[in-house]
C-alpha positions, 0 to 999 in steps of 0.5 A: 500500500502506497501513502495515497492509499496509507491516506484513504485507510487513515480517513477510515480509522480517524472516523472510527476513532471519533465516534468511538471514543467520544461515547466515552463520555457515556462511561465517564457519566457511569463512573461519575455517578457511581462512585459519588452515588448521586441522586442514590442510585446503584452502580448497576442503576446508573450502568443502565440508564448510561448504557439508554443513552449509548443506544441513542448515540449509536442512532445518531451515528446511523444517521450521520454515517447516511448524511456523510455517505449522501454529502459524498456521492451527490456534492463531492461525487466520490461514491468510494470515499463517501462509503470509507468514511460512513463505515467508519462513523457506523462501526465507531457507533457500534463498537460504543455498546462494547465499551460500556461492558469496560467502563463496567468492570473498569468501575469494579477495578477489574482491570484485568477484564478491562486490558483483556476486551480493550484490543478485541476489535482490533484482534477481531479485525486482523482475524478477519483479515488474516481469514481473507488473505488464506481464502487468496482474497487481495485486500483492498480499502473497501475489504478494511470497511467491511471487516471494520462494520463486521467487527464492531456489528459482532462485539455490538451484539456480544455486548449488547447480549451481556449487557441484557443479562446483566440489567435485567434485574434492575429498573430504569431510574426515575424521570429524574434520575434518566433526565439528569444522567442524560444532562450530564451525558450531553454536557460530557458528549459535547466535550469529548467530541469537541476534545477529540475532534481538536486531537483529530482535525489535523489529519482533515485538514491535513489531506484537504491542504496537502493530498492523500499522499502527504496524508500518508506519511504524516498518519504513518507517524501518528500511527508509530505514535500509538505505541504512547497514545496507548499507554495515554489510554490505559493511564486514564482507564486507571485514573478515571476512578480515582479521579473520582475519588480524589476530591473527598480528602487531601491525601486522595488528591496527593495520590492522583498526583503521584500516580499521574506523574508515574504515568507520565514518566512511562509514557516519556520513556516510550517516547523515547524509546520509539524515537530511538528506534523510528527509522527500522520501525517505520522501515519495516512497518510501512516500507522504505517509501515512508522516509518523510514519516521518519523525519516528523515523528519526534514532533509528532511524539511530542504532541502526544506527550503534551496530551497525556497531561491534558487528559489527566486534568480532564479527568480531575475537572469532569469529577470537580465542581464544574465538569462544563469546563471541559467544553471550555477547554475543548473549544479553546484547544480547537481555536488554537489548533485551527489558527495554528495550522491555518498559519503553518500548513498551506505550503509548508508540507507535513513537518508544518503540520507537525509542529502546529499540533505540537504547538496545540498541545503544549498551549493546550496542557498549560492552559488545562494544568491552569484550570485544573488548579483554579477548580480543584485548589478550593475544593480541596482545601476546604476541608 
């Protein structure tokens, strides 16, 4: 696969990606509501009234996946392109109902069973592949679409079955409680769409101002990145709960801290073990073409290390006083990642790119560490 190509399979992924992980804000809403019991309910309770409300994410991404697919074949004439792009917002739909079964267990600090379903879509999906190419199959980006909808449609119905056996013995909260969680979960919603989208849009503006090829070769940079971005994500499975937990005393509060330093330090390590090694990394995962790839990833592993601050203060300010302020925070990373690509992409190739989205980063964790001491200091310390 060329980078042109590289190009087409990052637009798929990205938009899988979006949908996926802004229905994590359903999760955060569960784990909010059950470790502080508001509004009395139990954790079971709560799952089930979140879990409601991630069906009717999962509509709205039907919706938007015809939208996107229609826009595509009638204003861009790109019937390919607009078919790409919706099986990646549907199947991020439908893997959502299979990650509420791990913000579940991650509530009841399974996380064993948490690492252990965190990589079945991925592993499904090779499976599937690898199924493909033995039957002699030659794969091409629609094949990547269908195995994508395949999978997210079987973990979909897997989860959604458990999800039945595990609420059943349970009822619905009240008008109250379902109308105050549905609050919680636009506010949450909203925010999380706002935070990745500001994480994302690069890779959009990206191929809008420099082509699929260029695309390529900046996505496969990310794509090494994700070697830290998941450790990112495993941190903040960890800490979610004891974000929680950390404004009932000082002492909770101090051991967030520490642990999100810890985390932060392993993450600093893996960066820079994947610099040290990116040119035989890339060399033998995308081939000897992706040589501009080799040249931005310090850039690009920069980046990611400025956001695994932001999301450690995210979670602290989701589980403050103010949780809204996410949205604030989101929109100001989005005005500053827009104006700084605008300035520096247009004509100025990939390595622009890079330091745009690296300069969002910092900009962005200064200004959550910020409001994360302005929110969390009086709190605190009001014992």
């Amino acid at each position: 696969m060329g980078a042109d190509g590289y190009g087409e399979f990052i637009v798929i992924s990205t938009s899988f990606l979006i949908v996926s992980d802004a229905s994590n804000s359903f999760d955060r809403v569960f784990i909010r509501y059950s470790e502080k019991s508001l509004l009395g309910l139990s954790p079971l309770e709560s799952f089930k009234a979140t879990v409601f409300y991630k069906y009717v994410y999962l509509l709205a991404s039907l919706i938007f996946a015809l939208l996107f697919y229609a826009y595509c074949a009638t204003v861009k004439g790109d019937v390919g392109y607009g078919l790409l792009l919706s099986s990646g917002v549907l199947a991020g739909g439908l893997y959502s109902v299979f990650i509420s079964l791990q913000a579940f267990f991650q509530q009841k600090h399974n996380f064993l069973i948490v690492a252990a379903t965190k990589p079945s879509f991925n592993a499904l999906s090779l499976l599937l592949i690898s199924q493909l190419l033995f039957i002699g199959v030659s794969i091409s980006l629609y094949h990547v679409s269908i195995v994508y909808l395949s999978s997210s449609i079987l973990l979909c119905a897997v989860g959604s079955l458990y999800i039945v056996r595990l609420t059943a013995p349970v009822r619905y909260p009240n008008r109250q409680g379902m109308m105050a969680i549905g609050k919680t979960s636009i506010i949450f919603l909203c925010a999380s769409l706002l935070t990745i989208s500001s994480n994302r849009f690069d890779i959009y503006l990206v191929e809008y101002f420099l082509g699929l090829e260029a695309l390529g070769y900046y996505g496969a940079a990310v794509r090494l990145g994700l070697v830290v971005s998941m450790l990112s994500a495993a941190a903040s499975i960890v800490l979610l709960p004891h974000a929680a937990s950390a404004f009932t005393c000082r002492r909770a509060f101090r051991k967030y801290i520490m642990r999100s330093v810890m985390y932060f330090g392993v993450q600093l390590l893996a960066a820079i073990f994947v610099y040290v090694l990116r040119e035989p990394i890339i060399g033998v995962a995308f081939g000897l073409g992706f040589g501009p790839s080799v040249d931005i990833i310090g850039v690009v592993l920069l980046q990611i290390i400025f956001m695994s601050v932001t999301t450690s203060c995210i979670a602290l300010i989701q589980n403050g006083p103010k949780p809204g302020d996410v949205v604030w925070l989101a929109v100001f990373k989005i005005v500053v990642g827009l104006a700084s690509m605008l300035l520096l992409v247009p004509g100025q190739g990939i390595m622009a790119a890079s330091i745009a989205m690296a300069l969002t980063g910092l900009i962005s964790a200064s200004f959550s560490v910020l409001l994360t001491v302005r929110r969390t200091y009086p709190v605190v310390n009001n014992e």
